[in-house]
C-alpha positions, 0 to 999 in steps of 0.5 A, a space after each residue: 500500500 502506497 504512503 500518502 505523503 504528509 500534508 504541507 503548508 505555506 507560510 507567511 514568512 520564515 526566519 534563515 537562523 544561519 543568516 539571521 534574516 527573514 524571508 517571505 514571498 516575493 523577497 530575492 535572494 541569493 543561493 548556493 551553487 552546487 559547484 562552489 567555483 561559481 557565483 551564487 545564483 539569484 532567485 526570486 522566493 514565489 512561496 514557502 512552505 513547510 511540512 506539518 510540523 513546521 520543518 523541512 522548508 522548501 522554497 518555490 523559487 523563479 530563478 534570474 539568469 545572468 548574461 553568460 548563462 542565456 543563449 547568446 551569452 554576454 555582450 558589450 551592453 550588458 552591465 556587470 550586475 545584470 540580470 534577466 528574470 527567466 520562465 525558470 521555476 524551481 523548488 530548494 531547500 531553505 538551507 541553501 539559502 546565503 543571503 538577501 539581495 536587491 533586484 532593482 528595475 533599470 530606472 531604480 538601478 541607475 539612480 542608485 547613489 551607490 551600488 552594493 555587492 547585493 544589488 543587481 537590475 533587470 530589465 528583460 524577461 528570459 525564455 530559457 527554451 527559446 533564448 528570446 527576450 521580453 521586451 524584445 526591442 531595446 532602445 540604443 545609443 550613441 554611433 555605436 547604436 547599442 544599448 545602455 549600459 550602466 558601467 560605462 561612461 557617457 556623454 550627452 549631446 546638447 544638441 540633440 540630446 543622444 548619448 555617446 561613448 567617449 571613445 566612440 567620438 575619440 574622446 578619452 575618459 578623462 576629456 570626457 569629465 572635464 568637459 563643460 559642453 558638447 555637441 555630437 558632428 551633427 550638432 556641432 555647427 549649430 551648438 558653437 553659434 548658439 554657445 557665441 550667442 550666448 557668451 556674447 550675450 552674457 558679456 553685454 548683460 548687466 546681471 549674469 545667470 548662476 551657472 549650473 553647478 556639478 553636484 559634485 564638483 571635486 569628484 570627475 576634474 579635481 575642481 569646481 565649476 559649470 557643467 552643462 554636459 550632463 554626466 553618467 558615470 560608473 566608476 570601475 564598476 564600484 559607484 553609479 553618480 546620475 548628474 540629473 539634477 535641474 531637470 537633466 534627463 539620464 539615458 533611460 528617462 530620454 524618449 528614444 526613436 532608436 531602437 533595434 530587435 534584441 535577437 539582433 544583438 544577442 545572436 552569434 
C-alpha cells in the first residue's frame, strides 16, 4: 500500500537562523551553487512552505539568469550586475539559502547613489527554451547604436540630446569629465553659434545667470565649476553618480526613436 505523503503548508514568512534574516514571498535572494567555483545564483522566493510540523522548508523559487548563462551569452551592453528574470521555476531547500539581495528595475538601478555587492537590475524577461527576450526591442545609443549600459561612461549631446561613448567620438575618459559642453558632428555647427550667442550675450548683460553647478564638483576634474554636459558615470564598476539634477534627463528617462530587435544583438 502506497504512503500518502504528509500534508504541507505555506507560510507567511520564515526566519534563515544561519543568516539571521527573514524571508517571505516575493523577497530575492541569493543561493548556493552546487559547484562552489561559481557565483551564487539569484532567485526570486514565489512561496514557502513547510511540512506539518513546521520543518523541512522548501522554497518555490523563479530563478534570474545572468548574461553568460542565456543563449547568446554576454555582450558589450550588458552591465556587470545584470540580470534577466527567466520562465525558470524551481523548488530548494531553505538551507541553501546565503543571503538577501536587491533586484532593482533599470530606472531604480541607475539612480542608485551607490551600488552594493547585493544589488543587481533587470530589465528583460528570459525564455530559457527559446533564448528570446521580453521586451524584445531595446532602445540604443550613441554611433555605436547599442544599448545602455550602466558601467560605462557617457556623454550627452546638447544638441540633440543622444548619448555617446567617449571613445566612440575619440574622446578619452578623462576629456570626457572635464568637459563643460558638447555637441555630437551633427550638432556641432549649430551648438558653437548658439554657445557665441550666448557668451556674447552674457558679456553685454548687466546681471549674469548662476551657472549650473556639478553636484559634485571635486569628484570627475579635481575642481569646481559649470557643467552643462550632463554626466553618467560608473566608476570601475564600484559607484553609479546620475548628474540629473535641474531637470537633466539620464539615458533611460530620454524618449528614444532608436531602437533595434534584441535577437539582433544577442545572436552569434
Amino acid at each position: 500500500m502506497v504512503k500518502a505523503k504528509a500534508p504541507r503548508r505555506t507560510l507567511d514568512s520564515y526566519a534563515v537562523k544561519h543568516i539571521n534574516k527573514i524571508i517571505k514571498a516575493g523577497d530575492c535572494v541569493l543561493m548556493r551553487p552546487a559547484d562552489q567555483s561559481k557565483p551564487q545564483y539569484v532567485s526570486r522566493i514565489e512561496r514557502i512552505e513547510a511540512d506539518a510540523r513546521g520543518g523541512n522548508v522548501k522554497v518555490h523559487v523563479r530563478w534570474y539568469y545572468r548574461p553568460e548563462e542565456s543563449i547568446g551569452g554576454r555582450r558589450q551592453f550588458h552591465g556587470s550586475k545584470e540580470l534577466f528574470l527567466s520562465d525558470h521555476y524551481d523548488v530548494q531547500s531553505a538551507d541553501t539559502i546565503e543571503g538577501k539581495c536587491t533586484v532593482h528595475s533599470f530606472k531604480s538601478y541607475t539612480k542608485l547613489d551607490a551600488v552594493g555587492n547585493d544589488d543587481f537590475f533587470c530589465r528583460f524577461e528570459y525564455n530559457s527554451s527559446t533564448g528570446s527576450f521580453n521586451p524584445d526591442r531595446v532602445a540604443v545609443y550613441c554611433k555605436c547604436e547599442m544599448p545602455y549600459n550602466p558601467d560605462d561612461l557617457m556623454v550627452q549631446c546638447e544638441g540633440c540630446s543622444d548619448w555617446f561613448h567617449p571613445a566612440c567620438i575619440e574622446m578619452t575618459a578623462e576629456e570626457a569629465k572635464r568637459l563643460d559642453h558638447f555637441f555630437c558632428e551633427s550638432c556641432s555647427s549649430e551648438g558653437q553659434k548658439k554657445l557665441q550667442n550666448s557668451h556674447a550675450a552674457s558679456r553685454h548683460s548687466d546681471t549674469k545667470g548662476q551657472p549650473v553647478q556639478c553636484p559634485f564638483p571635486d569628484r570627475y576634474s579635481g575642481r569646481s565649476g559649470s557643467i552643462q554636459t550632463t554626466l553618467i558615470t560608473r566608476l570601475l564598476a564600484l559607484k553609479i553618480q546620475l548628474l540629473s539634477e535641474g531637470g537633466y534627463k539620464t539615458a533611460s528617462e530620454v524618449k528614444r526613436k532608436r531602437y533595434i530587435n534584441i535577437a539582433f544583438l544577442v545572436e552569434d
